[in-house]
PDB file of the backbone (N, CA, C, O) and the ligand in Angstrom, with CONECT records:
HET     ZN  A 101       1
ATOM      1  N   UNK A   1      77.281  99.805  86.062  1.00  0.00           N
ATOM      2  CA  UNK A   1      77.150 101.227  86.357  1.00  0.00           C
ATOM      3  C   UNK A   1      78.108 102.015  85.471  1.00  0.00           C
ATOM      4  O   UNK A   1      79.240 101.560  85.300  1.00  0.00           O
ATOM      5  N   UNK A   2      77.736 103.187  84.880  1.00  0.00           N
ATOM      6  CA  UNK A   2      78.663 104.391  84.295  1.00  0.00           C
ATOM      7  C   UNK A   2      79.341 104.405  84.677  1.00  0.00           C
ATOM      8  O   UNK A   2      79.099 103.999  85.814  1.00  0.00           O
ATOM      9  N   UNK A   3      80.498 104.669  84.566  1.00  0.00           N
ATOM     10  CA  UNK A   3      81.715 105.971  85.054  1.00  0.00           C
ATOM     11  C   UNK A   3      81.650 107.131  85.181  1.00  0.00           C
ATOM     12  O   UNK A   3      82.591 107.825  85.565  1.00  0.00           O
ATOM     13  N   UNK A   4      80.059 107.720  84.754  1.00  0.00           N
ATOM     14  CA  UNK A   4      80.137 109.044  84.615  1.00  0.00           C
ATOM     15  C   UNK A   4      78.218 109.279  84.349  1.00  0.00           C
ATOM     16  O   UNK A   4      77.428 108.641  83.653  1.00  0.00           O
ATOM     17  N   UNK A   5      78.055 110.293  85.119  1.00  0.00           N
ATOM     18  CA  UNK A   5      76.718 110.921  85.196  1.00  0.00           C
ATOM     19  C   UNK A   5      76.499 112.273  84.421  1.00  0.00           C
ATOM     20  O   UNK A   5      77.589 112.794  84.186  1.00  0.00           O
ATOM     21  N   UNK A   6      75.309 113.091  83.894  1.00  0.00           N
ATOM     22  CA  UNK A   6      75.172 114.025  83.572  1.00  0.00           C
ATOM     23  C   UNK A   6      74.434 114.790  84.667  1.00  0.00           C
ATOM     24  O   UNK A   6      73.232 114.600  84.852  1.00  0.00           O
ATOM     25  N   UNK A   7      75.086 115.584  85.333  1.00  0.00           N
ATOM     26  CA  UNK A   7      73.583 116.783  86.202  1.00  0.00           C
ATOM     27  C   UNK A   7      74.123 118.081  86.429  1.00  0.00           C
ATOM     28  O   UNK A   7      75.187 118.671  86.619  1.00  0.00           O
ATOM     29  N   UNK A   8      72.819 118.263  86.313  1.00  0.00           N
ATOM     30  CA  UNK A   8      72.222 119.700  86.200  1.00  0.00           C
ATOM     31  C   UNK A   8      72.442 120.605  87.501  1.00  0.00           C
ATOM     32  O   UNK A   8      71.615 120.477  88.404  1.00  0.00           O
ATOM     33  N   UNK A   9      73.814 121.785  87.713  1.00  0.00           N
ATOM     34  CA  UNK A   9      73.788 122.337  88.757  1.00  0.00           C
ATOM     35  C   UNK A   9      72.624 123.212  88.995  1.00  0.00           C
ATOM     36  O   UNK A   9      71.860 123.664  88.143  1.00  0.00           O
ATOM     37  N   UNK A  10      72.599 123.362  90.084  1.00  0.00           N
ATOM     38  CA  UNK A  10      71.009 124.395  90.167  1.00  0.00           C
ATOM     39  C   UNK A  10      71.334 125.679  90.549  1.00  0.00           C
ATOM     40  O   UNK A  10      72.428 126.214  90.367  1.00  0.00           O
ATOM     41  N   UNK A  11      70.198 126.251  91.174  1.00  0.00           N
ATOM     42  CA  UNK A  11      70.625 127.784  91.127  1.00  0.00           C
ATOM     43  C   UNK A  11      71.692 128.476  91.893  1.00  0.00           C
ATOM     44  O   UNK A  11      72.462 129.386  91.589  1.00  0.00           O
ATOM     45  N   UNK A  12      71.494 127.697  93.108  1.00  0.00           N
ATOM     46  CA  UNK A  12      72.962 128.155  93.969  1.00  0.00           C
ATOM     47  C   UNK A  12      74.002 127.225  94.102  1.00  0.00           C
ATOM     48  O   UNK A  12      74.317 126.901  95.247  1.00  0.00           O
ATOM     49  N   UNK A  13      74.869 126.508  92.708  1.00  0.00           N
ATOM     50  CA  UNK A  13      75.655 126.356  92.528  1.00  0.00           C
ATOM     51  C   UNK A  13      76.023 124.546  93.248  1.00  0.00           C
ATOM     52  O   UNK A  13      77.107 124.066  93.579  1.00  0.00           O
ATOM     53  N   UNK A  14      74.727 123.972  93.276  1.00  0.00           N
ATOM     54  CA  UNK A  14      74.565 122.503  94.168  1.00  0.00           C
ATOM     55  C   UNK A  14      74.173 121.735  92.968  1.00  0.00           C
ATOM     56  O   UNK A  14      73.259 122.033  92.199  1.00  0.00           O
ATOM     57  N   UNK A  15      75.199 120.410  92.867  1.00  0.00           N
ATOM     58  CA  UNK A  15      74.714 119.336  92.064  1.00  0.00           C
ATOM     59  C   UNK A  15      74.267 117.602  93.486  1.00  0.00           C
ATOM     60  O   UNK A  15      74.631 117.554  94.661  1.00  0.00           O
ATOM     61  N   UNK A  16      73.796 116.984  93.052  1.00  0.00           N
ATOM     62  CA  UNK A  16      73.597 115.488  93.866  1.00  0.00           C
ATOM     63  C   UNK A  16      74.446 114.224  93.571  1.00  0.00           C
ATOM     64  O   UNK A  16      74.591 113.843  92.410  1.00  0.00           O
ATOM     65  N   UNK A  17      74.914 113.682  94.447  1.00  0.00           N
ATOM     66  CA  UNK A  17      75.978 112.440  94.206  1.00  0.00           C
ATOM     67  C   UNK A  17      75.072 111.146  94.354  1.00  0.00           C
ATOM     68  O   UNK A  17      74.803 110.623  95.435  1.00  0.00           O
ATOM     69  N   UNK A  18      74.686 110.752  93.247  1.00  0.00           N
ATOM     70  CA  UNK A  18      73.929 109.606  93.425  1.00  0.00           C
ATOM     71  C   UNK A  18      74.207 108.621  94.805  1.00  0.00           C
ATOM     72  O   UNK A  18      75.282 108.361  95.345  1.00  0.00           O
ATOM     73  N   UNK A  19      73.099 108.264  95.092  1.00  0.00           N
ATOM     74  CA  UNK A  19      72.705 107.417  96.450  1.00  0.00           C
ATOM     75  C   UNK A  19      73.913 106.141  96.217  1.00  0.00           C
ATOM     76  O   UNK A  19      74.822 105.863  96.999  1.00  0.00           O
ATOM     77  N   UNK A  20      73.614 105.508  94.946  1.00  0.00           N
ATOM     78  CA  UNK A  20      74.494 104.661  94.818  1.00  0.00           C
ATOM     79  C   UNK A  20      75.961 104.886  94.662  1.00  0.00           C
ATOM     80  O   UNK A  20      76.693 103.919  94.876  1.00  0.00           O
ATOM     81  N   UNK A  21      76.434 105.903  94.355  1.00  0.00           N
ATOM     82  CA  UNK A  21      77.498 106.128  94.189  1.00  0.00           C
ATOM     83  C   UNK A  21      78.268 106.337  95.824  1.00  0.00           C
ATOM     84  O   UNK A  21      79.214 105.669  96.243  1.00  0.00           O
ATOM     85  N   UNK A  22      77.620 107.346  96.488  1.00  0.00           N
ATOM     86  CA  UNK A  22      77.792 107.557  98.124  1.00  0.00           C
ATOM     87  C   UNK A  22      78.043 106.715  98.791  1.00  0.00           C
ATOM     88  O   UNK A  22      78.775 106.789  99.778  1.00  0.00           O
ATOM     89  N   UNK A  23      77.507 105.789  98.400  1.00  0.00           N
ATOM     90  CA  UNK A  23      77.411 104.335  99.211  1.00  0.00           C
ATOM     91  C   UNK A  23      78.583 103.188  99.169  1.00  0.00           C
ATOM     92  O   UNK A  23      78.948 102.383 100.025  1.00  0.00           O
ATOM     93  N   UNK A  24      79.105 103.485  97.582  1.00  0.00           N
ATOM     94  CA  UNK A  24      80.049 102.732  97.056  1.00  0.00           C
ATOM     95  C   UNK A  24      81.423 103.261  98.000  1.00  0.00           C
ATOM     96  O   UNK A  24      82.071 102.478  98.695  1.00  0.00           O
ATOM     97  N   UNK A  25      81.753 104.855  97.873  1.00  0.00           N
ATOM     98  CA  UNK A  25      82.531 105.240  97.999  1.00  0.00           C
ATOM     99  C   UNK A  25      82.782 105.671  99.831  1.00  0.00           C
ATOM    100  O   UNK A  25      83.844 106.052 100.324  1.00  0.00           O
ATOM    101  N   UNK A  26      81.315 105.440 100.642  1.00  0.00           N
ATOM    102  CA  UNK A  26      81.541 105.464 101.982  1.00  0.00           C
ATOM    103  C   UNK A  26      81.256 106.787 102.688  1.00  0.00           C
ATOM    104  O   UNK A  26      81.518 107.254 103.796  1.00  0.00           O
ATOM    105  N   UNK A  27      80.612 107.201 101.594  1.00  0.00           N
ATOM    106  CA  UNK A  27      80.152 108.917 101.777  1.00  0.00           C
ATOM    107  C   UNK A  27      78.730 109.131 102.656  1.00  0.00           C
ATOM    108  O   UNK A  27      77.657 108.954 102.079  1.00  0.00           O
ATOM    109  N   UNK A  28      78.757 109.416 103.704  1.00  0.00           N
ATOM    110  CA  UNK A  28      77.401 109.562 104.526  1.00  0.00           C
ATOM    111  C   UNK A  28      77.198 111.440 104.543  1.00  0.00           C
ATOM    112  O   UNK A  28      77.902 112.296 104.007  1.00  0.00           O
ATOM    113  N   UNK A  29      76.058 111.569 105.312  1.00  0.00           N
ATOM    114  CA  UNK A  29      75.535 112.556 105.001  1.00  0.00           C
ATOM    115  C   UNK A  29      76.219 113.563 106.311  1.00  0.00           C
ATOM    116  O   UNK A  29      76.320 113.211 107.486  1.00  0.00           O
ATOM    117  N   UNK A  30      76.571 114.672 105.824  1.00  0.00           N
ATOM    118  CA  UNK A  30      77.549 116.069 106.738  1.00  0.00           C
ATOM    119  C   UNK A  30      78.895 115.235 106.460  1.00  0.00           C
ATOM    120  O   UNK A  30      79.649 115.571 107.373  1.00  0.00           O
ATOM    121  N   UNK A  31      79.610 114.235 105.573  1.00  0.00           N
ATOM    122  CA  UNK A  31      81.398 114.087 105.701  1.00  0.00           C
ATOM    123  C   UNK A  31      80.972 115.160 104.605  1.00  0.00           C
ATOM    124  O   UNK A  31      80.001 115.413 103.893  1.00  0.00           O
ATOM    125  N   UNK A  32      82.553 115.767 104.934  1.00  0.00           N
ATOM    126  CA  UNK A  32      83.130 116.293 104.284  1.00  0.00           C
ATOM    127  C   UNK A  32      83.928 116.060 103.135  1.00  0.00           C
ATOM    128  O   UNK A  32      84.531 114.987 103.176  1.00  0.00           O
ATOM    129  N   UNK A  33      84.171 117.000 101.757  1.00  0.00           N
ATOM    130  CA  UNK A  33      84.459 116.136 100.808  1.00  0.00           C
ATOM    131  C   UNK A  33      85.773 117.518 100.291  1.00  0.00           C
ATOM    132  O   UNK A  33      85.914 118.661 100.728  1.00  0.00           O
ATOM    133  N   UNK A  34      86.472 116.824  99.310  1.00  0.00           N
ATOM    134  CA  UNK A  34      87.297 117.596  98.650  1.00  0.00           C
ATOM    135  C   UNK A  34      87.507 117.988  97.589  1.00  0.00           C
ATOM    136  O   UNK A  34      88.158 117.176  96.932  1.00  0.00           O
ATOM    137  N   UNK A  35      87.159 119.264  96.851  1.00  0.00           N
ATOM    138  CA  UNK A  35      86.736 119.002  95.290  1.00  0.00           C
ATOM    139  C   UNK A  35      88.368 120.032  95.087  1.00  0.00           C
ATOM    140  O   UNK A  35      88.879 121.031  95.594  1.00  0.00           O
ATOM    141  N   UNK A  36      88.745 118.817  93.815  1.00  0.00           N
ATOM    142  CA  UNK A  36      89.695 119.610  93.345  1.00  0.00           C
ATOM    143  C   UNK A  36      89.408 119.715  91.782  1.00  0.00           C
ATOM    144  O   UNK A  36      88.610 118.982  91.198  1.00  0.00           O
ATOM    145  N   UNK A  37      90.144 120.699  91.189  1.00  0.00           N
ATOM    146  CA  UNK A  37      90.653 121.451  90.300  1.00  0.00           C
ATOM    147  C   UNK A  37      91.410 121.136  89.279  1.00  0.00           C
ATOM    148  O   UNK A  37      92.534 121.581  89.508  1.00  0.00           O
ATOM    149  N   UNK A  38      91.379 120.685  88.433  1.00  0.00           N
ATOM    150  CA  UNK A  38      93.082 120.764  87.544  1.00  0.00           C
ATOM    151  C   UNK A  38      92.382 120.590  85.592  1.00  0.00           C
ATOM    152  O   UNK A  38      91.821 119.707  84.944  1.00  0.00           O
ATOM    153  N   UNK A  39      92.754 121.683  85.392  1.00  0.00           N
ATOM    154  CA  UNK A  39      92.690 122.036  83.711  1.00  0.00           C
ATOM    155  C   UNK A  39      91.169 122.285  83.878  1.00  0.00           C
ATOM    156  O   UNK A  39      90.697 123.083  84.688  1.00  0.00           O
ATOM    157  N   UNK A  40      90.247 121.290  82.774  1.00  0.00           N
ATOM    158  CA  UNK A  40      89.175 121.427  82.889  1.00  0.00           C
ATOM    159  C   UNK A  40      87.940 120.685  83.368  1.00  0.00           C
ATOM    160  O   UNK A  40      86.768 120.841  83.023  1.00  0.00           O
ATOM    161  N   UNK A  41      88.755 119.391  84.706  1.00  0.00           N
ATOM    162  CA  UNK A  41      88.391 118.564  85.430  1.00  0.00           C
ATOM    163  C   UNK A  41      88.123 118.991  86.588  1.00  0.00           C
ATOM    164  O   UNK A  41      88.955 119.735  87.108  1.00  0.00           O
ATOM    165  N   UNK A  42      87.138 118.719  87.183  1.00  0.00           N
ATOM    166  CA  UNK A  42      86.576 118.802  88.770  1.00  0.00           C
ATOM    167  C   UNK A  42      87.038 117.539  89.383  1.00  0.00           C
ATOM    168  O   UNK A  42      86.984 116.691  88.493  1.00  0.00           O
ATOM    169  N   UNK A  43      87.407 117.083  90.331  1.00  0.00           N
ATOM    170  CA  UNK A  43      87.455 115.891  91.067  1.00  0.00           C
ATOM    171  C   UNK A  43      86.872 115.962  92.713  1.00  0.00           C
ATOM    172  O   UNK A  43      87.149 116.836  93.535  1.00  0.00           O
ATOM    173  N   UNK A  44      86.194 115.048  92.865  1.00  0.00           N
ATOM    174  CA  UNK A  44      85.217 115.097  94.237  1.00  0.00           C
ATOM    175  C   UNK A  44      85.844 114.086  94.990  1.00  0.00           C
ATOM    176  O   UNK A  44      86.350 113.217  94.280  1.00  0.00           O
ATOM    177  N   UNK A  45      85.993 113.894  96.420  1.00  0.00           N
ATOM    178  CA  UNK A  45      87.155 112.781  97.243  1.00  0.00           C
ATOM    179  C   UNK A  45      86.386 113.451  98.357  1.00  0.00           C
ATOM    180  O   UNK A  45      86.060 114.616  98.583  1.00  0.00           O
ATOM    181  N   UNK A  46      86.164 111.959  99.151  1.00  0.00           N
ATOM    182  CA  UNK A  46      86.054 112.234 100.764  1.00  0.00           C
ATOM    183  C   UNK A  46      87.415 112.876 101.350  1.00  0.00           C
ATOM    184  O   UNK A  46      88.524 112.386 101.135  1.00  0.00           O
ATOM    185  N   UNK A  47      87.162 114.144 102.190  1.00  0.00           N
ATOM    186  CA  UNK A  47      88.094 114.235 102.926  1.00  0.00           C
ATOM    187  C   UNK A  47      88.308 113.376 104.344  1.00  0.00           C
ATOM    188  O   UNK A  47      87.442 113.164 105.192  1.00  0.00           O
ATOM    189  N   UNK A  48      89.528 112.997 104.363  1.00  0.00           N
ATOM    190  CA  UNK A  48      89.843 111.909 105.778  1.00  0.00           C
ATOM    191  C   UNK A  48      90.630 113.214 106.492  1.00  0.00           C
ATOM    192  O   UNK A  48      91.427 113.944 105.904  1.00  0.00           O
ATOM    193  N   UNK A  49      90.190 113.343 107.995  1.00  0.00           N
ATOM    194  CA  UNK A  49      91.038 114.453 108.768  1.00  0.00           C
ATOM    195  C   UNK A  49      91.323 113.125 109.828  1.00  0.00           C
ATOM    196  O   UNK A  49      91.747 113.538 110.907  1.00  0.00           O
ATOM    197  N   UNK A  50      91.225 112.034 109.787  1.00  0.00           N
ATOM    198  CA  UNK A  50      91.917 111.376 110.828  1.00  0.00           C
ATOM    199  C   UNK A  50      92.663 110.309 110.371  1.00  0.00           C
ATOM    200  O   UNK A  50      92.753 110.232 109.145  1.00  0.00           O
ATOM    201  N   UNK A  51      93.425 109.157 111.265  1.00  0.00           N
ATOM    202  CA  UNK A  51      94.400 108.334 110.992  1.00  0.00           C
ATOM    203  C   UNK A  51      93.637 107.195 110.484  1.00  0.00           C
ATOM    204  O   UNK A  51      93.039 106.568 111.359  1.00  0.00           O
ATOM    205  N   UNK A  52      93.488 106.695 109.053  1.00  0.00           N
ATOM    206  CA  UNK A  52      92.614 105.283 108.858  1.00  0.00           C
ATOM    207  C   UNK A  52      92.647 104.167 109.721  1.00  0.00           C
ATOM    208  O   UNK A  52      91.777 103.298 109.690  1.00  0.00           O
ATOM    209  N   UNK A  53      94.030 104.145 110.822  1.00  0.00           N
ATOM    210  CA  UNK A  53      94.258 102.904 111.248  1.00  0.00           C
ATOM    211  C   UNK A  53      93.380 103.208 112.673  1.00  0.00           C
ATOM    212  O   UNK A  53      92.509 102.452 113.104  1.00  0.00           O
ATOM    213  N   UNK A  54      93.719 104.234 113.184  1.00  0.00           N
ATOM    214  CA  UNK A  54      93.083 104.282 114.661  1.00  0.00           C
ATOM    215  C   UNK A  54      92.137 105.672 115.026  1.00  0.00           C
ATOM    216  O   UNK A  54      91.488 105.746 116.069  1.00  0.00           O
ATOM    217  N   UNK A  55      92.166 106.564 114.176  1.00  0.00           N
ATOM    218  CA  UNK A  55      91.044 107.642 114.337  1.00  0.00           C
ATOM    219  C   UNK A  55      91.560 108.992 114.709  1.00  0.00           C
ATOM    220  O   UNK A  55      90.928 110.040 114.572  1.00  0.00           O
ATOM    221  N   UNK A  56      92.950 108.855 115.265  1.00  0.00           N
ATOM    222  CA  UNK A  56      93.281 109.833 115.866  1.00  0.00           C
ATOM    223  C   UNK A  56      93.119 111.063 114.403  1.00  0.00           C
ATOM    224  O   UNK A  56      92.898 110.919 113.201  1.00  0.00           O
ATOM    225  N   UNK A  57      93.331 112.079 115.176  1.00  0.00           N
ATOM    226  CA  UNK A  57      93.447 113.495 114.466  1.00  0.00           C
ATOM    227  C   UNK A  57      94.464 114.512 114.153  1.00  0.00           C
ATOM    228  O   UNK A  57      94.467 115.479 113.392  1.00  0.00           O
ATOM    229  N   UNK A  58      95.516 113.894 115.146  1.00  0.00           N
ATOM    230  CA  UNK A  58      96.649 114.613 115.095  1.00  0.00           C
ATOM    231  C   UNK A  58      97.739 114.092 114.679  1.00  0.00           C
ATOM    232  O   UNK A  58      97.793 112.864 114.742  1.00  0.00           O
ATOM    233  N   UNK A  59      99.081 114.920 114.063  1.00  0.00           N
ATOM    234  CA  UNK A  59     100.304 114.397 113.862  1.00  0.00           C
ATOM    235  C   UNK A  59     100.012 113.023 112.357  1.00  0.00           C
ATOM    236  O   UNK A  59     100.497 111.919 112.112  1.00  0.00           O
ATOM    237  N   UNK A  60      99.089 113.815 111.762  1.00  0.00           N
ATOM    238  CA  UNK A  60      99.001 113.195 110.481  1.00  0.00           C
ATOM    239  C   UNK A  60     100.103 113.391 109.410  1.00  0.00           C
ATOM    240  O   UNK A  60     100.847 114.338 109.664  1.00  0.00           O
ATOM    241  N   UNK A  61     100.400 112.656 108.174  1.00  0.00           N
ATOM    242  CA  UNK A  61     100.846 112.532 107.062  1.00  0.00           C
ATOM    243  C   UNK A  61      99.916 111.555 106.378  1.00  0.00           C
ATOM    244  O   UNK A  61      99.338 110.592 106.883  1.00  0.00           O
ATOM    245  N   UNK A  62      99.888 111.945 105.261  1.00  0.00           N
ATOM    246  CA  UNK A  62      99.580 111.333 103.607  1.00  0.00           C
ATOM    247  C   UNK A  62     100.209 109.963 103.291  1.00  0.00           C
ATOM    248  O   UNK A  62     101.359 110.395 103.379  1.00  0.00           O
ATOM    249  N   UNK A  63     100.341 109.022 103.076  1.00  0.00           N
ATOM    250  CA  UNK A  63     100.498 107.782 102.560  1.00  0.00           C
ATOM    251  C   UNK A  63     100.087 107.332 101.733  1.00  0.00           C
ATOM    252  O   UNK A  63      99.293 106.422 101.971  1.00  0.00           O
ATOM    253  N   UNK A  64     100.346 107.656 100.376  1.00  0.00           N
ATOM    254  CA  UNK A  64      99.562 106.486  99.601  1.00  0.00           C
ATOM    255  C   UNK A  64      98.241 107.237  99.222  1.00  0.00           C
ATOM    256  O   UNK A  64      97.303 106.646  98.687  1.00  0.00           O
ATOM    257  N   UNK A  65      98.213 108.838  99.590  1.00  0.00           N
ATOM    258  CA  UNK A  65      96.913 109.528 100.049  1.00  0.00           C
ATOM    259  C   UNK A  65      95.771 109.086 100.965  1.00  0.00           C
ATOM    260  O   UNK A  65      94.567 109.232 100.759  1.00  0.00           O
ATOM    261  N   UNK A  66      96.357 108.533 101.988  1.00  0.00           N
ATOM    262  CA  UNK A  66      95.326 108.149 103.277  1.00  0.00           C
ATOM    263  C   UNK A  66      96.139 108.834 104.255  1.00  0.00           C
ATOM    264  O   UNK A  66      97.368 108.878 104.199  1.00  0.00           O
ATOM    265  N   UNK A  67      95.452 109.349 105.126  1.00  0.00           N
ATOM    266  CA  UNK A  67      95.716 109.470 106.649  1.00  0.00           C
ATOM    267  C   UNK A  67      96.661 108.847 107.309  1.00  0.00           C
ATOM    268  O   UNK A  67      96.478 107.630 107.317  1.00  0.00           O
ATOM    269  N   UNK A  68      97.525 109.168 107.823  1.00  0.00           N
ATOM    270  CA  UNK A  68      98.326 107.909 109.232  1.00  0.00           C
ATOM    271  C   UNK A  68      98.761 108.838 110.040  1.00  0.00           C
ATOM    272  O   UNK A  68      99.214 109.940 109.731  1.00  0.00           O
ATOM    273  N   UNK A  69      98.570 108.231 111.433  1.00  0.00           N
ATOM    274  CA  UNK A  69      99.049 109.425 112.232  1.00  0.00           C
ATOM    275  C   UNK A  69     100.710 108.757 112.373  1.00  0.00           C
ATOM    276  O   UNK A  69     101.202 107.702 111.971  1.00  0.00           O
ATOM    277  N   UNK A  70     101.172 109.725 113.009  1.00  0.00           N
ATOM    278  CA  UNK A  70     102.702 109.174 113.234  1.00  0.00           C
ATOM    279  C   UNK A  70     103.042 108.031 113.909  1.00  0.00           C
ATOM    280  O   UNK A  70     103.910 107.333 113.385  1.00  0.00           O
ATOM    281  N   UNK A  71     102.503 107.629 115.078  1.00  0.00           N
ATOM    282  CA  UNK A  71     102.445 106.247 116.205  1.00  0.00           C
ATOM    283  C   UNK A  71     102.113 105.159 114.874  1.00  0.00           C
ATOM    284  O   UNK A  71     102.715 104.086 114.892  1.00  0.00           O
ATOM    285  N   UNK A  72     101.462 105.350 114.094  1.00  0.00           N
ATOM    286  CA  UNK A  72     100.781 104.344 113.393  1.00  0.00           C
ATOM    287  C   UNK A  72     101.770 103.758 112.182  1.00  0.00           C
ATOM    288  O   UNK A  72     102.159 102.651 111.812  1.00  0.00           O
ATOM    289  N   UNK A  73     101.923 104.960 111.835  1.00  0.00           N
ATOM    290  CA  UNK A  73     103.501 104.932 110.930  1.00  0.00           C
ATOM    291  C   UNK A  73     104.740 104.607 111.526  1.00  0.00           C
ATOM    292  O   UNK A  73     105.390 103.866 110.789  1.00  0.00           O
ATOM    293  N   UNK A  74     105.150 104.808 112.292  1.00  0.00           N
ATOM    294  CA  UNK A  74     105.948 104.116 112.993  1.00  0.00           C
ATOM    295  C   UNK A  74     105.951 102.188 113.421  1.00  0.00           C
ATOM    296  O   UNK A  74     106.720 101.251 113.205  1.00  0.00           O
ATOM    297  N   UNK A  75     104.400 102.405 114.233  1.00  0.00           N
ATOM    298  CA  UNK A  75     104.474 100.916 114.255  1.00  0.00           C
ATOM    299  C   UNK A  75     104.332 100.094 112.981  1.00  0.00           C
ATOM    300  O   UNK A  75     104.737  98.932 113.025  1.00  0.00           O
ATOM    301  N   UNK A  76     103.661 100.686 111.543  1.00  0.00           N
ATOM    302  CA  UNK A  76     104.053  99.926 110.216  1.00  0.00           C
ATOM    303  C   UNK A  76     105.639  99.674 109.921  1.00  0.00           C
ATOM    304  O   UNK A  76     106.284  98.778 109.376  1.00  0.00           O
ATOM    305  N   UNK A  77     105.912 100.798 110.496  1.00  0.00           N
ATOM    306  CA  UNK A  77     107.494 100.645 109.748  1.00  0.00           C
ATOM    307  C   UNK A  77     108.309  99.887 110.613  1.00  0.00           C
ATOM    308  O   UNK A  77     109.159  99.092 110.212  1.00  0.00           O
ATOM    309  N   UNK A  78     108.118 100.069 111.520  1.00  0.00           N
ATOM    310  CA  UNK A  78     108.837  98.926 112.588  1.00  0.00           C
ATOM    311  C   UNK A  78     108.650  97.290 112.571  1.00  0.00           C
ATOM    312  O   UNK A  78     109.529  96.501 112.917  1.00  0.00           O
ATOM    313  N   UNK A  79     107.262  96.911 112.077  1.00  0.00           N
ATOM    314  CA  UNK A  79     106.490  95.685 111.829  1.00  0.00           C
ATOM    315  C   UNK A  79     107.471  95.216 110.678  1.00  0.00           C
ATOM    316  O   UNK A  79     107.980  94.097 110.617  1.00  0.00           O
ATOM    317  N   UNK A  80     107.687  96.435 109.613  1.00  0.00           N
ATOM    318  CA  UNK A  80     107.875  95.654 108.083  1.00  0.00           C
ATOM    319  C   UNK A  80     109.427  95.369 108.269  1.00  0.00           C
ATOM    320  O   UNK A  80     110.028  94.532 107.595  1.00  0.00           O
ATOM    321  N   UNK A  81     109.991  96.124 109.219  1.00  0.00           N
ATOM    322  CA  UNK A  81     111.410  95.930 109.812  1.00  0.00           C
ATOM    323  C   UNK A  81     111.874  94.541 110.213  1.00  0.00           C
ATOM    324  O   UNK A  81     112.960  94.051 109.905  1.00  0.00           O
ATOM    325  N   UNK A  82     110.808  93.896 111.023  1.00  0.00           N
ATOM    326  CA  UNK A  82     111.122  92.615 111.608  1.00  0.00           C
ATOM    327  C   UNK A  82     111.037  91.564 110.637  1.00  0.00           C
ATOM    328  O   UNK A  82     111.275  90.401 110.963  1.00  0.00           O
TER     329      UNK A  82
HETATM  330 ZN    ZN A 101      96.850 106.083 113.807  1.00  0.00          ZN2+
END
């Protein structure tokens, strides 16, 4: 597979993420995604609003750029302690 596709935005500003690509990356249909910005690059990323380890939603931080809620982070850090 490419690294890279050519398409055609359409009239109101919508391009398509190949089937295969969605699939690779865990992307189902209504997640939400995150397009960022920088120079003259677009970048597209599932957004995660919950904890990868247990689902929760709240009392998140970034790791590594994943999700963890705090309980979860804690019990990693306590684990790697022992
Ligand atoms: Zn958690």
């Amino acid at each position: 597979m490419r690294s890279f596709i050519v398409r055609h935005i359409d009239s109101l500003g919508r391009i398509v993420l190949p089937k295969e690509w969605r699939d690779i990356n865990n992307i189902d249909e209504k997640d939400s995604l995150e397009i960022h910005i920088k120079g003259n690059s677009v970048t597209i990323k599932k957004h995660e609003d919950s904890c990868v380890f247990c689902g929760n939603h709240t009392n998140l931080q970034l790791v590594n750029e994943k999700q963890v809620c705090k309980k979860c982070l804690e019990e990693l850090t306590n684990s790697y302690k022992k």
